[in-house]
N, C-alpha and C positions, 0 to 999 in steps of 0.2 A: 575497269568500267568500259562497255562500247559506247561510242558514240556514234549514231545514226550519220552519213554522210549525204548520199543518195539511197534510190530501192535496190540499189545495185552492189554497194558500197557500204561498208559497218567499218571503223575504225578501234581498236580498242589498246586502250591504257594500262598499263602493269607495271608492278617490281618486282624484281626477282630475287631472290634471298636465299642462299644458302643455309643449310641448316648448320645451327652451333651446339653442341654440346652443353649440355647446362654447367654454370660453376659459381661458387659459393661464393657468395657477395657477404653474406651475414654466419658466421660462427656461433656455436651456441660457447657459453661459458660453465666454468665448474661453478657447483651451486651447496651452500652448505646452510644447514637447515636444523632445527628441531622435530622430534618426533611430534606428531600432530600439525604441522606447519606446509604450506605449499610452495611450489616452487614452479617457476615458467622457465623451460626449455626451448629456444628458438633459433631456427638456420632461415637464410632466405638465399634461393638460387635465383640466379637469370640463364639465359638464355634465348633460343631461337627453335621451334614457335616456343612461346611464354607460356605454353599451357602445361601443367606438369605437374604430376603427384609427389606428398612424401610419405615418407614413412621413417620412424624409429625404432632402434633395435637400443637394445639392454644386455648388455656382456657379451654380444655379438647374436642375442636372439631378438624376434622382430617382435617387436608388442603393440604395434601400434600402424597400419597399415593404408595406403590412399587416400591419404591426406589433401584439403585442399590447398591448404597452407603448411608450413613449416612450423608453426607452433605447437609443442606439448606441452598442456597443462598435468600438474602432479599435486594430488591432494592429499591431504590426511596420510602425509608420508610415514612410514615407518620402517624402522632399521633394515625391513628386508626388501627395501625399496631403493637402499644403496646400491652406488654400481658404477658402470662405466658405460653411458648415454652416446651415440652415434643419429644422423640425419642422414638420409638418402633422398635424394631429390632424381627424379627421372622424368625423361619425357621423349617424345619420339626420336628423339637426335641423340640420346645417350645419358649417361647413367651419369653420377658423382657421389661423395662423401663427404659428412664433413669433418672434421677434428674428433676425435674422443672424449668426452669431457666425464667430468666425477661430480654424481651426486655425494655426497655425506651428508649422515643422518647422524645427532648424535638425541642420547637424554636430555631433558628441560634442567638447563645450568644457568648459569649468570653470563658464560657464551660457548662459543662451540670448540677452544682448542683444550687443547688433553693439558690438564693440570701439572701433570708428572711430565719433567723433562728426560730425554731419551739418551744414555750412556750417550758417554766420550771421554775417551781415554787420551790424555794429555801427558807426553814424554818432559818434565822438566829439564830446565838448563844441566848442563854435566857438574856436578860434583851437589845438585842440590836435591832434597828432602824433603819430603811431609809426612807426619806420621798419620798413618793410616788404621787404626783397629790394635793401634800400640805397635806396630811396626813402622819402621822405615821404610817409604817406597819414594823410588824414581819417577813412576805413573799412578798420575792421581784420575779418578773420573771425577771431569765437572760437569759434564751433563748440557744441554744446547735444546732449546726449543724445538720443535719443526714448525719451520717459517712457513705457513699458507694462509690464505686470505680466511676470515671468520668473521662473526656478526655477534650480537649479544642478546639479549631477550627482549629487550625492546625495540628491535629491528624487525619489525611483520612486513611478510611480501604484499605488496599491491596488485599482486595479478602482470606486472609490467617485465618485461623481458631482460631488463636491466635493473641492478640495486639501485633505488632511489638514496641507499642513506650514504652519509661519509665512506670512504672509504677504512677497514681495519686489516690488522693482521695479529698472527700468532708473537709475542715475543717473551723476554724474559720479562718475570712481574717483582721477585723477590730472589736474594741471593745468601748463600752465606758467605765467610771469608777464612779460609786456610792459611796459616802458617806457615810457610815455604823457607826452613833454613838453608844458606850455601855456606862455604867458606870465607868467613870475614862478613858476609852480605846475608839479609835475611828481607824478603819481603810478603806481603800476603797476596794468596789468587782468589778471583770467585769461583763460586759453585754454585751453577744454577738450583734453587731449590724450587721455584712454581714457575710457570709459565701462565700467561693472560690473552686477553685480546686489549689492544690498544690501537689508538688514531693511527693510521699508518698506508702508505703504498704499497705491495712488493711489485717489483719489476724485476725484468733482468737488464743487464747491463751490459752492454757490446762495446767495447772500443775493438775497432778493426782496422787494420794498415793494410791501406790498396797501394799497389805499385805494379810496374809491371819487369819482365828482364832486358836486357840489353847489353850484349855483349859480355854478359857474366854481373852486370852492375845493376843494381837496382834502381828504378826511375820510380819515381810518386807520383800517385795519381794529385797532381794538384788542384784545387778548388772548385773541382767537376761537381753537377748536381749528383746525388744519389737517393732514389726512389725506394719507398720501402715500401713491399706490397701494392706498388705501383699507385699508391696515393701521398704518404706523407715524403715530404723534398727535404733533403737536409743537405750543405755542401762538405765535400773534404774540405782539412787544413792545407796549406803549400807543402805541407810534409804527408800526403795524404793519409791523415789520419779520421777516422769515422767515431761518433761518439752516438750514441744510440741509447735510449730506452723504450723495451719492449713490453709492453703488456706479460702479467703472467703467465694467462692459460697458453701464451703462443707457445709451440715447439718448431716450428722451422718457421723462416720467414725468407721473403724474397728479395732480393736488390739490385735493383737496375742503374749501373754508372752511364753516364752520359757528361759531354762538354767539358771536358776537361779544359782551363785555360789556356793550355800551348798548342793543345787539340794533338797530343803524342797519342790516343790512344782510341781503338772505336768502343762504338757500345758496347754493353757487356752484361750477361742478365750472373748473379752468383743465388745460389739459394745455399742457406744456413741452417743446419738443425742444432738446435740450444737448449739447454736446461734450463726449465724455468723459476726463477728467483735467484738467479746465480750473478755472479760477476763474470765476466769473460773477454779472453783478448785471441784476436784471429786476425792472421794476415790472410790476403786477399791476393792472388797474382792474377791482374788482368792483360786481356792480349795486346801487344803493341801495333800500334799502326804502321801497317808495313808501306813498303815504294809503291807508288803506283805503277801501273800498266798502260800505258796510252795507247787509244786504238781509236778505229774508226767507226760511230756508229751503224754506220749503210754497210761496211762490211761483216758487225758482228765479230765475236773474239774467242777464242780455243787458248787457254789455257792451264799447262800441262803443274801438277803439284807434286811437289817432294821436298821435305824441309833437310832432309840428311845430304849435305855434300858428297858428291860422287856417285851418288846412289839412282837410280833410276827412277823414275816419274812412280808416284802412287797411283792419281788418277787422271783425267783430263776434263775440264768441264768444259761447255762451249753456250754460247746465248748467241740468239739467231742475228740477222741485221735488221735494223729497223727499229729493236724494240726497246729504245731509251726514252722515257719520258720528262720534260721538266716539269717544273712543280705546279705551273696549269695546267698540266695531263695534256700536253702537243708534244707531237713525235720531233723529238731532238736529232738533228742531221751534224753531224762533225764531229770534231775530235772532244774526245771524254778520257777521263781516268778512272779505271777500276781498280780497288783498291781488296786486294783478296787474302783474307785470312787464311791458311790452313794450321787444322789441328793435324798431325802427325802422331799418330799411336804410337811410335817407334821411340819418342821424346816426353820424357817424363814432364819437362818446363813446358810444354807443348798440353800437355794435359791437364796441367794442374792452373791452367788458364782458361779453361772450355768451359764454356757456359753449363749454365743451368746442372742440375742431377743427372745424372744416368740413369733416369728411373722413367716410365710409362705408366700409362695405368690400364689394367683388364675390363675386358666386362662389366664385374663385379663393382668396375670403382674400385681398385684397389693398384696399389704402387707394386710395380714388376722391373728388375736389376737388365741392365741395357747392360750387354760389351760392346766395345767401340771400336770401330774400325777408320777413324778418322771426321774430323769435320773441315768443314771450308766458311767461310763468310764471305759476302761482298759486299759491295758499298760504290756508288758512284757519283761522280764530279764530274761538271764542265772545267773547264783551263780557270774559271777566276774564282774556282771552289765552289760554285753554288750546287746543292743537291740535285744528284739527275736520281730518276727512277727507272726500275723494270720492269717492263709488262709482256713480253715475250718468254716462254718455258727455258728450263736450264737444264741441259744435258750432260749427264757424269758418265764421265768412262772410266771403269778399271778393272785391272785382271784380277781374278778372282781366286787364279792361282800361288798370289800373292798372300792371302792372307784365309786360306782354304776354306770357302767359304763352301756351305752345302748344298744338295739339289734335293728339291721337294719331290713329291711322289710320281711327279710327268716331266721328272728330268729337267726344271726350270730353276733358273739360280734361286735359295731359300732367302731371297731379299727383299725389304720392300723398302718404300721412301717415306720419309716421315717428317712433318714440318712440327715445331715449337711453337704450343699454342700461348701468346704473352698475355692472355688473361687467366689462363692456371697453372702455367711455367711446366706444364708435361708435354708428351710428345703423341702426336697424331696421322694415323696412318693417312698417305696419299697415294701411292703407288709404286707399281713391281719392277723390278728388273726383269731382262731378259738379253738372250747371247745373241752377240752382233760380230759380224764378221767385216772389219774396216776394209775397205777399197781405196788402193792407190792414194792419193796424197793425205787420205782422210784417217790413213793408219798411224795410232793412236800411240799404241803399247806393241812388244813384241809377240808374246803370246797369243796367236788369232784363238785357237781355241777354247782360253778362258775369257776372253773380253766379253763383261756384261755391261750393261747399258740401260739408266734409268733416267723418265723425264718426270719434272715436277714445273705446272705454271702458276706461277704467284697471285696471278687472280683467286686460286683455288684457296689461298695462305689465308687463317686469322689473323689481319697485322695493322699494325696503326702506320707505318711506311714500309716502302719494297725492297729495305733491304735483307738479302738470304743467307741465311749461313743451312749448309748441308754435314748432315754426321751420317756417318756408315756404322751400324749396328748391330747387336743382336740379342735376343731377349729371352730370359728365361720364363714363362708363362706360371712357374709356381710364384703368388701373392706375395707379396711381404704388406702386411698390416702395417703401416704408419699413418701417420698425420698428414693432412693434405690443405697447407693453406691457401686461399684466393690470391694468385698470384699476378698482376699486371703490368707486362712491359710497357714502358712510356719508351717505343722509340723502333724497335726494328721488328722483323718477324724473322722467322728459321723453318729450316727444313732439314729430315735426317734419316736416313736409311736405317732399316730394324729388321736384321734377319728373324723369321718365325720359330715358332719354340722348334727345340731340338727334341729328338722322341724320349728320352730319357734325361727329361730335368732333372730329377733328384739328383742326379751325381754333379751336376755342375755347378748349385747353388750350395753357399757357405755361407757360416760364421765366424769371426773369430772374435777369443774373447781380450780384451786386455782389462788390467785395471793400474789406477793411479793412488800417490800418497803423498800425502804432505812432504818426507822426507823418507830416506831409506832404511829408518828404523824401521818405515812398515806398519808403525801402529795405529794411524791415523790414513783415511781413507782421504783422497780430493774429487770433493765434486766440481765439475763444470769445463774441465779438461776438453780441449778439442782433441779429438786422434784420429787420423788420418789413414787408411788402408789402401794403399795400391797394389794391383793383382797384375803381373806380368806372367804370356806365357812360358812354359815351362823350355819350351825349344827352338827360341828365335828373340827379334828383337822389337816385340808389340807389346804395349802394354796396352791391356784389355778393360780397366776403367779403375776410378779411381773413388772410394766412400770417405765421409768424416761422418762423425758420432761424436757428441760430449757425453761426459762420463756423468753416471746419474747418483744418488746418493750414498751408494757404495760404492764409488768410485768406479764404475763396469762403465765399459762400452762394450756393445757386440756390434762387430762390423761387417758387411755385406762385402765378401771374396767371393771369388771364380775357386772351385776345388781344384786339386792337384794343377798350381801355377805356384809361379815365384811371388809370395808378398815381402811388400818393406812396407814398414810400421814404422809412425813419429808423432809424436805429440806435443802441443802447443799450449801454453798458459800463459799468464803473466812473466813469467819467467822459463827459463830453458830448463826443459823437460829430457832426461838421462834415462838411457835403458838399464834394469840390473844386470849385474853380472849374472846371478844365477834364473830369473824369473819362477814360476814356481810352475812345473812342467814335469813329468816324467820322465824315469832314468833314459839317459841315452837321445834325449828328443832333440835332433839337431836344429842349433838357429845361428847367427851370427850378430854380434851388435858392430854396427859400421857407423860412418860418416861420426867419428870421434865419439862413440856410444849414444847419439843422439835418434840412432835408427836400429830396430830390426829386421835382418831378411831372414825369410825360411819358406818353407815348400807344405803348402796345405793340402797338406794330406794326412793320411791317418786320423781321421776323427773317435775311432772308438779303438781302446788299446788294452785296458784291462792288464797291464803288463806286471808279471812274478815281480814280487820282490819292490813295487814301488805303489807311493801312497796315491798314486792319480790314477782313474779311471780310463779319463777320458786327457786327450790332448787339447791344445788350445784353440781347436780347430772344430766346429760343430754342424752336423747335418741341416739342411735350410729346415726341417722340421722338428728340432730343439732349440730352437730361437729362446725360448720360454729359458730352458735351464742353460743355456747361454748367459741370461740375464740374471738369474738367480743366484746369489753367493753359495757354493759349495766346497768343501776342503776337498775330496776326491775329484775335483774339477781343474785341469789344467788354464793357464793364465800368463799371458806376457807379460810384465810389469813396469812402471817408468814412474820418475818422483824427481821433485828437482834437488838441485844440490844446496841452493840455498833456501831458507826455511821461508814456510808463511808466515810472514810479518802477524801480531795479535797486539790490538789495543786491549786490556781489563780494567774498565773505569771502576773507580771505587764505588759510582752509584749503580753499577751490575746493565748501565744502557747509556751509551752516547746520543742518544737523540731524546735526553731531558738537557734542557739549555737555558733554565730559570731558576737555579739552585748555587748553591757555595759553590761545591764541588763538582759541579758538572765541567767536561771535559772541552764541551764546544758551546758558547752562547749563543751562537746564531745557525740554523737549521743548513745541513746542504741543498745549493741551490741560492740562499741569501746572498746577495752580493757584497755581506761583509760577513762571510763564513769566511775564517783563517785556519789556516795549518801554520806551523809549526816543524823543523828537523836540523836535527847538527851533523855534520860528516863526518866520519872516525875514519883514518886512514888505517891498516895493519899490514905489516911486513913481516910474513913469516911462509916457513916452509910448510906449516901444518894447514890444513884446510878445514876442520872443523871447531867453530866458537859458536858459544851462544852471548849474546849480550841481552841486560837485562838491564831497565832505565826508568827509575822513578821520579814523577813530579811533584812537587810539593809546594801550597798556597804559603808565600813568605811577607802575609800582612803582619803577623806577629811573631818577631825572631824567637820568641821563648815557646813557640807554639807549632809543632810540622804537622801540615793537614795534609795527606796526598791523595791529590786526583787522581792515579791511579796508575799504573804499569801499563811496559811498552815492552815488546820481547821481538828480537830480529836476532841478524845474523850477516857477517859480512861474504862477499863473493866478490870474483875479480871482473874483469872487461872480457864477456865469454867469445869478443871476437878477436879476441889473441891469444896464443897462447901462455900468456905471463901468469900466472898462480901462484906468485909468491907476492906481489900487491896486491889487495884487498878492500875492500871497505863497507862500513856500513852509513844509513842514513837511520836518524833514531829519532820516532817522533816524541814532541815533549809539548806538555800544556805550553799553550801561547799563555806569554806576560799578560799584563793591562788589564782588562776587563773581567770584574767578579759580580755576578748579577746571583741576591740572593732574595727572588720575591720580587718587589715591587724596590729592592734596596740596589744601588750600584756602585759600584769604588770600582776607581778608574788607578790606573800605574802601578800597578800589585805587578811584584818582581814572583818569578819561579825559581827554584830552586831545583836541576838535575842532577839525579845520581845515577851515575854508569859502573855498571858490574859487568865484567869481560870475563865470560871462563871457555877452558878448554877440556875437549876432551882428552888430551895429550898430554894434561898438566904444564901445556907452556909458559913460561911467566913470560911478562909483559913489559917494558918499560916503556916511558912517555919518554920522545925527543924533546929537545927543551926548543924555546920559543915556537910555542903553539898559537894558534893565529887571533885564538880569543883567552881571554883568562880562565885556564881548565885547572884545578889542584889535584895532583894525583896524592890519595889517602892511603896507599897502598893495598897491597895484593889483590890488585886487578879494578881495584874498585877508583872512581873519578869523579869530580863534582864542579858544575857549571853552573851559576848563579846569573840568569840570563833578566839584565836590565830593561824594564817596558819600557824604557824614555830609547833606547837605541836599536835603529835597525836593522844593525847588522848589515847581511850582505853576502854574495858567492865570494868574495874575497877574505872573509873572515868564517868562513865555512857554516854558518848558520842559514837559514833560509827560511825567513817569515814571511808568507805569503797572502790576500786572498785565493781562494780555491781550495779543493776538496783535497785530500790527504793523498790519494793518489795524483793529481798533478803536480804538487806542491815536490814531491819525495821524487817525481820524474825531473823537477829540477834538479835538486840536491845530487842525483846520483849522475847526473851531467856535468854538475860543477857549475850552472850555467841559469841564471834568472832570463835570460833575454833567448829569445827567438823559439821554437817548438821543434819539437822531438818527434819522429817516428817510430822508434823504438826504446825498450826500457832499457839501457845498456849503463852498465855502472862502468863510471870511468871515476877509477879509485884516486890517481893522483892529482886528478882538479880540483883545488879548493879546499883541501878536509880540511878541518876546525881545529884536529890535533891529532899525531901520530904517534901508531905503539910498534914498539920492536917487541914479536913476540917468538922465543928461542925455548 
């Protein structure tokens, strides 16, 4: 606005505003529907100006164009109205996308999941049986709902962008019950026969352990905030562990650590991609808080990076003098500590601590694979710790000889700078390099020829405080189509160098595929696996960036590599995850399984092979534009493979669902999440040379001794302490109906004793015997089989190797395999000879 002063004189008033990028505040969700029924689709972006169209696209066509808002209404839907729904929000400052989400349409039914449940093939304990069709088989199929969220027919949309009614999902409705004989031991399994919609949440489930390294040791992030999506706060435990529930439709999400109590460690953004309704477990390595650097602020400071001992400087940054702020925005004159992270390409622990994805996004709105050539952080302090800021530009030097970087078409190094935008967690071009030649005391590096030289000023930065972290890059401009969630830093801003595409992407972007199994029978898929793919060059000591992927219902991940480099492959679950010996690859395809079979290295190349004499097409390794049959189960398709060694634990309540808790026989009375939800588990010690048992453990209602009602089967399997190398102690933990409480209806009887039976077999045909004085009263029935009649008047105890607890079946069994009721766990690690309840020697 002017304002008149004199005839001479006009004053006028302004803000000045950078433009921002739009980015997705509101996600649209999957929507499942009846034929004839409507459904509302809706994204809301912000930005800078606020004025902005959208549009929707449908399996990747646009249907729907220049919108003034983000809402699509969907009427009188019908089956060819299914699909996979996208939002595009655009305005003069740039483009965005949001998530992919799924219509389904089905026929007018009683609700919308599929009746028939979908194969699953189930390997029985060793030496046991069902007859199947008048045969005897080993694998039975029982069959498994598909978990997704559903509605019923009394559920009509109100035109509103969210389900007004209860939440439901897909589950089991009806069961039958099999026959399962073994030797000396016979029990019955279900078999899903219908599937329903019932009351119900699905989420996914994230426990994640943050730590950081330190001298080869592991430190926990302790009781630091952690931001999800840069709104909900939830803290670590002192062992820093993260416990998390995710909305379904999400597939990645964001997480910003801050404040750690001892203050060991700086901020830190991680972003997560996750399968949705899964269970899942991820460690997290964050970067530590390095020495400081005390300097002068009126002098401004130059320093030189390189984390490899001996080695010569990577690059040199320098911040001018003057430009230190304290937290009222006055120019800070004195001594300050800068505290400077660098990332190190050359350092695998170095990497797998760096922030955020290696991903960008194009034009298009679309996520693009970054290789890395290093990042830096920094962070400042006066002497009594209080936060200083930067407002003055940051200058990076490095030879570019170093890490051969390219020259664009006018001879100019192909680099730009790129800061980390913390409101959608990608990466944002700022500005170029270019070749400088240091003079006298200001020389840098030794090669003058190659030293390039890039400035970035943090006024420029999207950031909610000033402090920078710089990454050296570079980017292949072929899409990769994924998910893109609103992502918001509470706490620092970044900046990152991103060399321009190279002229021939195709050859540079990859895939690789792997897939995961329950065990190394193979016959059962695992979904929800974390896998991790790191891509080093092929002839030096860089590595060039680093993907994870969980693995989706057929157990795939395809993972984003650099072609022809060196990748190592590892995977993460609940439990430690082994490479096979053979994977299923074509003749001759060389790899290596290392770090004690917990890793594969090989050299991605060869993607299409066609080779004489063998059944695979293709290698494990796929062109960035077979992404698609990457993903798709193929027998002629090559595949890394990994399965853990100890089995997936499976509850089979006799009522065919644990989450009915008002019945005789239901397995839990009180819902997870209750605060008098109990578990239940005994410790079995074993000592032997063989490594494969299956155990199998029945509970039984003992209100009437002339009478055995059984709640239903428990099926595990022992494994040793995988952070030794000791394999010939073992154990398991075996959950069993908690005593006490029987609620049937509106009826209750309190002090109902259980009754367990333990069946131990081998594949090896080992017999077994029980040491005597076991810590609670066990009677061995012989051949293999045990029985434990556990008193509701007594509570046992980690010293009597029982473990009744409140909390959920997974906390409860992270005691049990510790030995240990008191204090909390970071990791699931069985330590076989604390505690057990009763030991077998099995020869």
């Amino acid at each position: 606005m002017a304002v008149s002063v004199n005839v001479t004189f006009q004053q006028a008033n302004g803000v000045l505003r950078k433009y921002e990028k739009p980015r997705i505040e509101k996600q649209p969700v999957n929507k499942y529907r009846f034929v004839g029924q409507a459904a509302s689709l809706c994204c809301y972006a912000k930005g800078f100006p606020a004025v902005m169209k959208y549009s929707w696209s449908k399996n990747g066509t646009e249907i729907a164009h220049n919108l003034n808002t983000g809402n699509l209404r969907l009427t009188n839907l019908q089956k060819s109205d299914q699909g996979m729904y996208a939002c595009t929000a655009e305005s003069v400052a740039g483009i965005v996308k949001s998530e992919s989400v799924q219509v389904s349409v089905k026929d007018i039914s009683k609700d919308t999941c599929d009746r028939n449940p979908v194969p699953k093939t189930e390997r029985l304990p060793a030496g046991c049986f069902a007859s199947v069709n008048g045969a005897k088989e080993n694998e039975v199929d029982i069959g498994e709902c598909v978990q997704l969220p559903c509605i019923t027919s009394t559920d009509i949309d109100n035109g509103t962008c969210d389900e007004w009614w209860p939440s439901k999902c897909c589950n089991v409705e009806t069961v039958d019950r099999i026959e399962v004989t073994c030797k000396n031991f016979s029990f019955t399994l279900n078999t899903v026969k219908t599937c329903g919609c019932s009351f119900g949440t699905l989420v996914t489930r994230i426990t994640a352990f943050a730590y950081g390294m330190k001298n080869g040791t592991q430190v926990p992030f302790q009781r630091g905030k952690v931001f999800v999506d840069g709104r909900k706060l939830v803290y670590s435990s002192s062992t820093g562990m993260i416990s998390l529930n995710v909305p379904f439709e999400k597939t990645e999400i964001t997480l910003s650590f801050q404040e750690d109590i001892k203050g060991e460690f700086l901020d830190s953004i991680k972003t997560l991609k996750i399968t949705p309704g899964k269970t899942m477990t991820v460690n997290i390595i964050l970067p530590i808080r390095p020495i400081p650097t005390n300097f002068n602020t009126r002098l401004g400071l130059s320093i030189p990076l390189n984390n490899l001992d001996g080695d010569d400087e990577v690059a040199t940054i320098s911040i001018p003098s003057d430009s230190i702020l304290d937290k009222d925005g006055n120019k800070f004159e004195g001594a300050a500590n800068a505290f400077v992270n660098f990332m190190d390409p050359r350092k695998l622990e170095d990497l797998q601590s760096a922030d955020g994805q290696f991903t960008t996004l194009d034009d298009n709105g679309n996520a693009a694979p970054l290789e890395t050539f290093g990042m830096f952080r920094m962070h400042f302090e006066d002497n009594s710790g209080s936060e200083l800021y930067l407002s003055g530009p940051i200058t990076t030097q490095m030879d570019a000889s170093l890490f051969n970087i390219s020259q664009d078409k006018d001879g100019n190094p192909d680099l730009s700078m790129w800061h980390l935008d913390p409101n959608t967690g990608k990466w944002v071009e700022q500005g170029t390099f270019r070749y400088v030649h240091p003079q006298g005391k200001r020389r840098l590096l030794q090669n003058v020829a190659q030293m390039i030289e890039g400035t970035i000023n943090p006024s420029s930065i999207t950031r909610i405080d000033l402090t920078e972290e710089l990454i050296t890059t570079r980017t292949i401009r072929r899409p990769i189509y994924s998910n893109c969630d609103r992502s918001v830093l509470v706490g620092y801003s970044y900046s990152r160098y991103l060399q321009r595409n190279p002229p021939t992407p195709k050859a540079d972007a990859c895939f690789v595929r792997v897939r995961t199994y329950t065990d190394f029978s193979q016959s059962s898929h695992l979904q929800g696996v974390m896998v991790t793919a790191v891509t080093k060059e092929l002839s030096g000591s860089r590595f060039k960036g680093i993907s994870r992927v969980a693995t989706d219902g057929n157990g795939i991940a395809c993972l984003e590599i650099f072609c022809n480099s060196w990748v190592y492959l590892y995977a993460t679950y609940s439990t430690q995850m082994y490479a096979s010996d053979q994977h299923s690859l074509p003749n001759n395809y060389l790899f290596q399984n290392i770090q004690n079979l917990t890793q594969v290295k090989f050299v991605s190349n060869n993607p299409y092979i066609n080779q004489v004499g063998s059944d695979k097409m293709y290698s494990p390794v796929y062109d960035f534009y077979k992404q698609q049959q990457c993903k798709t189960p193929s027998f002629s398709d090559g595949f890394f493979q990994f399965a853990p060694i100890k089995k997936e634990n499976k509850l089979d309540p006799t009522l065919g669902n644990i989450n009915i808790y008002n019945k005789r026989m239901s397995w839990y009375t009180r819902p997870v999440g209750d605060p008098l939800h109990k578990s239940c588990f005994i410790k079995l010690n074993i000592k032997s040379s063989f490594d494969s048992f299956d155990i199998i453990s029945k509970s039984f209602l003992q209100d009437n001794s002339s009478k055995r009602e059984v709640y239903g089967t428990y099926f595990t399997s022992p494994y040793w302490d995988e952070s030794t190398d000791n394999r010939y102690s073992k154990a398991a933990c075996i959950e069993f109906r908690c005593p006490g409480l029987v609620v049937d209806g509106a009826t209750t009887t309190q002090n109902v004793p259980t009754l367990v039976l333990i069946h131990v077999a081998s594949t090896q045909d080992a017999r077994c015997t029980m040491d005597p004085s076991p810590a609670v009263k066990v009677v061995s029935n012989g051949f293999g089989n045990f029985q434990f009649l556990v008193d509701p008047t007594d509570r046992y105890g980690e010293k009597y190797g029982v473990f009744m607890r409140a909390g959920n079946a997974g906390y409860v069994k992270q005691k049990c395999e510790s030995g240990s009721l008191s204090g909390s766990r970071t990791v699931s690690t069985m330590k076989p000879d604390k505690n057990p309840a009763f030991k077998l020697t099995c020869i």
